[in-house]
DRENLUM-108788 format. One record per residue (C-alpha): residue in three letters; x, y, z. Coordinates in steps of 0.5 Angstrom, whole numbers, plus 500, padded with zeros to 3 digits. Example, Ala and Ser with C-alpha at 12.3 -4.5 7.8 and 13.67 -1.06 7.14 Angstrom:
DRENLUM-108788
ALA525491516
SER527498514
//
This chain:
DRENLUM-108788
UNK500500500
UNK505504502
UNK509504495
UNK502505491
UNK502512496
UNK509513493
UNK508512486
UNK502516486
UNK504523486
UNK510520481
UNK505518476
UNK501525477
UNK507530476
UNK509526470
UNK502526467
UNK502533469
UNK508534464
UNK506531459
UNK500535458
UNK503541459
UNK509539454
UNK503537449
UNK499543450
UNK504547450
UNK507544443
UNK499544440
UNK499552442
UNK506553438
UNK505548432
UNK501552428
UNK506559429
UNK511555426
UNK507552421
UNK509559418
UNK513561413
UNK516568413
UNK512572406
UNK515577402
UNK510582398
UNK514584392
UNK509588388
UNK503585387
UNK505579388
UNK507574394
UNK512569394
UNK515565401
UNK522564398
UNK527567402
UNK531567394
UNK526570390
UNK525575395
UNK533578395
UNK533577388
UNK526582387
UNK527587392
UNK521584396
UNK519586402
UNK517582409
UNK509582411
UNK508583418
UNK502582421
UNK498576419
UNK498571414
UNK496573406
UNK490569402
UNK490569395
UNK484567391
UNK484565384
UNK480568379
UNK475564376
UNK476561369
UNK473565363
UNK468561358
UNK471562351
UNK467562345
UNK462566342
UNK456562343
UNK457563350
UNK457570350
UNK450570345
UNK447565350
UNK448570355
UNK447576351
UNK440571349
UNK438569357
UNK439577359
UNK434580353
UNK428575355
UNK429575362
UNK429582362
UNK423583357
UNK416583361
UNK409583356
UNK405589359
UNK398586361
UNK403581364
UNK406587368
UNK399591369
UNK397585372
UNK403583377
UNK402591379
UNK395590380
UNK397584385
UNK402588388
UNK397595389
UNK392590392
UNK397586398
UNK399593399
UNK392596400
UNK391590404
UNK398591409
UNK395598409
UNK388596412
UNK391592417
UNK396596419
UNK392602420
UNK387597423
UNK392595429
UNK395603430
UNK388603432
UNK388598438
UNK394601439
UNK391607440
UNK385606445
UNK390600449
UNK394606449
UNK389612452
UNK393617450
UNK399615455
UNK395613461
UNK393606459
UNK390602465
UNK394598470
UNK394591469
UNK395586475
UNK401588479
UNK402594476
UNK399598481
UNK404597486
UNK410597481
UNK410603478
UNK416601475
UNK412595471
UNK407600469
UNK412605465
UNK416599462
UNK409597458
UNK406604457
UNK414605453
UNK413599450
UNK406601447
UNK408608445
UNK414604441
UNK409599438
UNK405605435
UNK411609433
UNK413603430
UNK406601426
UNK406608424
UNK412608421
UNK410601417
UNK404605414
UNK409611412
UNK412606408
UNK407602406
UNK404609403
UNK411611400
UNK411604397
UNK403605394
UNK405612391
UNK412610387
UNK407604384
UNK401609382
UNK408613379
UNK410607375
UNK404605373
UNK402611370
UNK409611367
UNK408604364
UNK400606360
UNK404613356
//
């Protein structure tokens, strides 16, 4: 028993060490990865040589990414295929636009109901400030101001909803009316 207790702290102190060696070799592993970088111009090379002989200069700091530009399609038919895709997605018919705007101009016109339909409730919940007490807020006053702050933003925020939605219908009644001369 009493060579067990003996061994006991050996075993944990070696332990000890070779966990602090290997933690401290992964920590520096990958500082020494890295090799020293040259800028020479435009470019970067990691050649101690190249560098001498290009008058280059070493980068501090971090390490340097380079990303390879995409390959170009060669060929004159995949310049007209692409010049093809692009003219018909960009041509729309224009009954077809009157349609999509006149499906726009309607979930638009529906947004802007609700909108105005909830800065209504909002409006008589919040009672010009001074909303009824719930619950436990008439002994925590604190409770009582957080949710009169909370319904002055909500309706802050409804309003400036509908603003957009306004704005929104006003540039499509511009563009429609640009679209029929």
């Amino acid at each position: 028993m009493s060579q067990l207790q003996n061994t006991l702290p050996r075993v944990k102190a070696t332990a000890f060490a070779f966990f602090t060696f290997l933690a401290v070799g992964l920590w520096h592993a990958p500082l020494q990865a890295q090799e020293r970088i040259f800028r020479c111009g435009n470019e970067y090379t990691n050649s101690a040589q190249a560098a001498q002989r290009n008058d280059c200069k070493p980068m501090e700091g971090g390490s340097v990414t380079v990303v390879q530009p995409p390959k170009a399609v060669t060929g004159s038919s995949a310049g007209a295929r692409s010049a093809q895709s692009a003219g018909a997605a960009g041509k729309v018919e224009t009954s077809e636009q009157r349609t999509r705007d006149a499906e726009a101009r309607q979930i638009l016109e529906a947004e802007l109901r609700k909108a105005e339909t909830r800065r209504q409730e909002l409006l008589k919940a919040y009672n010009q400030g001074e909303p009824e007490k719930e619950g436990k807020e008439s002994r925590n006053y604190q409770k009582y101001l957080d949710r009169v702050a909370e319904m002055k933003s909500n309706i802050d925020r409804v309003e400036s909803d509908i603003a957009g939605l306004r704005r929104e219908l006003g540039r499509l009644s511009v563009a429609s009316s640009s679209n029929t001369r």
